[in-house]
Backbone bond lengths (Angstrom), bond angles and torsions (degrees), N, CA, C in turn:
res aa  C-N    CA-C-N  psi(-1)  N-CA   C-N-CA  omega(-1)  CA-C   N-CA-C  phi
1 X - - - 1.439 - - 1.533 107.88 -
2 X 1.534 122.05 130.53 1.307 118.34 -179.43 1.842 108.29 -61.74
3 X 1.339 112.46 152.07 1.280 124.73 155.68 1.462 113.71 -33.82
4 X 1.248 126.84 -57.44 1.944 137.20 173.80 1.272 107.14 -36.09
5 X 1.429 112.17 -65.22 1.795 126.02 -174.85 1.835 97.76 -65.71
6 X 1.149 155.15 -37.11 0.682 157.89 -150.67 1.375 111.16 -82.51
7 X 1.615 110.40 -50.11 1.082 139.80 177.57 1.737 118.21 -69.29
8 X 1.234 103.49 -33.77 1.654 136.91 178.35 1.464 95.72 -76.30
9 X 0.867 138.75 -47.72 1.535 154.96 -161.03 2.197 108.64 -86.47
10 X 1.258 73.70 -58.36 1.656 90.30 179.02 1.677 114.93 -71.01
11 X 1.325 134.38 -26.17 1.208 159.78 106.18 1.372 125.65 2.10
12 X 1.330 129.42 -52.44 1.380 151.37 -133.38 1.646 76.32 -120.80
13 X 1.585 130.62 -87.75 0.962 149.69 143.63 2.014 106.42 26.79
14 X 1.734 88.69 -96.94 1.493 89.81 178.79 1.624 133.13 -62.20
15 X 1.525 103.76 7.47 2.063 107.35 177.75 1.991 79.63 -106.58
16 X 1.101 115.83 22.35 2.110 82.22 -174.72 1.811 83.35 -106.18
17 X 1.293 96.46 154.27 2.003 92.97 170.65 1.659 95.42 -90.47
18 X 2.065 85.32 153.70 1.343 111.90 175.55 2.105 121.32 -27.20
19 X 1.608 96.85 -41.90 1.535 78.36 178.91 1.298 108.11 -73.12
20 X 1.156 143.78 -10.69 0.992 123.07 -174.73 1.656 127.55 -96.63
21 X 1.424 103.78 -12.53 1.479 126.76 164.55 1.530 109.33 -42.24
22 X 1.312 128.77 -64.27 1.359 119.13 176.40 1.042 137.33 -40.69
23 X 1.787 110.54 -47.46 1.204 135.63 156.13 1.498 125.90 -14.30
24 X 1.677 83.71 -69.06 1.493 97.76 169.11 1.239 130.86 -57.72
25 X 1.184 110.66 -15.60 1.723 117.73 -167.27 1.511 103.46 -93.29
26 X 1.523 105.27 -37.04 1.166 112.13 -168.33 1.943 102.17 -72.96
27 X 1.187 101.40 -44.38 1.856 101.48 162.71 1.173 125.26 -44.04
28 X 1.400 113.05 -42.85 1.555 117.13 175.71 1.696 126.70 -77.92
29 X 0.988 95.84 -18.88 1.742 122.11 155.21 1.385 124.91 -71.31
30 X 1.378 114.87 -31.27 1.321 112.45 165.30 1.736 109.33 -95.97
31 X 1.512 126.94 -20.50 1.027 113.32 175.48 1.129 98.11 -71.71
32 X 1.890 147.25 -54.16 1.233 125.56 -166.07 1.351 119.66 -70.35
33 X 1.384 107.85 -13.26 1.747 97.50 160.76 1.684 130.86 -74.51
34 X 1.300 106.18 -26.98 1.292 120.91 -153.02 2.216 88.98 -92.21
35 X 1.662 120.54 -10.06 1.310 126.57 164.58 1.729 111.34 -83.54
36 X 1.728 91.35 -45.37 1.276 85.50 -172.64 1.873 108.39 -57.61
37 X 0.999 120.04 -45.64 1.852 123.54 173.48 1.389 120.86 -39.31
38 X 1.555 102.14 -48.38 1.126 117.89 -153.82 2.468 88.49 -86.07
39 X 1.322 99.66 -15.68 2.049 86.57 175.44 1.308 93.01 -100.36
40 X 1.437 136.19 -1.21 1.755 111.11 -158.27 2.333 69.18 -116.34
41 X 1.404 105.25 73.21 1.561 103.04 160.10 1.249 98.18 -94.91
42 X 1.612 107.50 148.21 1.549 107.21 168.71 1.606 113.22 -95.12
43 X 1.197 104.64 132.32 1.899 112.31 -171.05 0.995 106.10 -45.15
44 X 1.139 96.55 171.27 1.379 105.52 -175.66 2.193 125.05 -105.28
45 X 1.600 98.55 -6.04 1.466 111.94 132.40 1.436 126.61 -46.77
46 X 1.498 123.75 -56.21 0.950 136.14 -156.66 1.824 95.45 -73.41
47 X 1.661 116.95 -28.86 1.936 97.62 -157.87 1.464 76.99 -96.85
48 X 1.096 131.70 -28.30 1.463 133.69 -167.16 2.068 94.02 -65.61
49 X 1.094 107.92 -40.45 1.699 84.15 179.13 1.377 112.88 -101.96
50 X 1.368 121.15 18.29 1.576 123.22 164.01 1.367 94.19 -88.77
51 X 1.642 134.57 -69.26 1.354 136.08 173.95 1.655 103.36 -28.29
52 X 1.175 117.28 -47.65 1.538 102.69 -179.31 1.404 134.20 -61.34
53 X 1.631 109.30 -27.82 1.519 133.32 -172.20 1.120 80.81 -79.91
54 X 1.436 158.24 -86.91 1.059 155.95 -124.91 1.519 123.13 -73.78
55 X 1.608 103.19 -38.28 1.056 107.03 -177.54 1.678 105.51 -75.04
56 X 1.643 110.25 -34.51 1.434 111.72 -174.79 1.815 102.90 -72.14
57 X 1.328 105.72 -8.85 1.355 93.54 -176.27 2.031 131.68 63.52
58 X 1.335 78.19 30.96 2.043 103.02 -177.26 1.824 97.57 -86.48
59 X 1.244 87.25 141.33 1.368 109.45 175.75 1.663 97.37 -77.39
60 X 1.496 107.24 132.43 1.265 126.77 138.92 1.541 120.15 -10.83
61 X 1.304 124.16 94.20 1.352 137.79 155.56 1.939 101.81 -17.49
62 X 1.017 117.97 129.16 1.754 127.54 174.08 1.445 117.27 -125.14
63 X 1.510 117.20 60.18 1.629 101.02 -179.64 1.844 131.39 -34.98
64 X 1.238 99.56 -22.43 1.581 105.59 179.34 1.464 104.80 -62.31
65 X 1.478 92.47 -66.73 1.376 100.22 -176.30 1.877 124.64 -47.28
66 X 1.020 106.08 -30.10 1.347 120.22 -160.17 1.833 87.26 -80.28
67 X 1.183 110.73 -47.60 1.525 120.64 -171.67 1.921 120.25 -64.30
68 X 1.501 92.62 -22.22 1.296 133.76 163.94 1.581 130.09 -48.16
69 X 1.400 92.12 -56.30 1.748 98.05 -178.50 1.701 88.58 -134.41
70 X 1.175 130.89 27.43 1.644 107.61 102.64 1.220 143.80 -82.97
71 X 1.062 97.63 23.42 1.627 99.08 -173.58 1.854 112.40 -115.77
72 X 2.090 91.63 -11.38 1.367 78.15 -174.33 1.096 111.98 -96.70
């Protein structure tokens, strides 16, 4: 964020009264949550080969198992 906006922001900030200070915080808490959601998308490789398991109807990958009867 430039220094200007910051300043613009920080500005804006100190004319609002105290009740409304929280407010704000609490907004900015939901905007950095509502980014953080919006970068952790899962690709679109990734639903495309869950949609595939499902439709083929494949069992769930089991490393135990797999580790299992190589061994016997």
């Amino acid at each position: 964020m430039k220094a200007t906006a910051i300043k613009n922001v920080n500005d804006k900030l100190k004319n609002l009264p105290d009740s409304l200070i929280e407010e704000v915080a609490c907004y900015i808490d939901f905007l950095a949550y509502k980014y953080s959601q919006e970068s952790n998308q899962i690709p679109q490789w990734q639903k495309e080969e869950v949609l595939n398991r499902i439709n083929l109807n494949e069992k769930a990958v089991d490393a135990f198992e797999m580790i299992d009867k190589l061994n016997e």
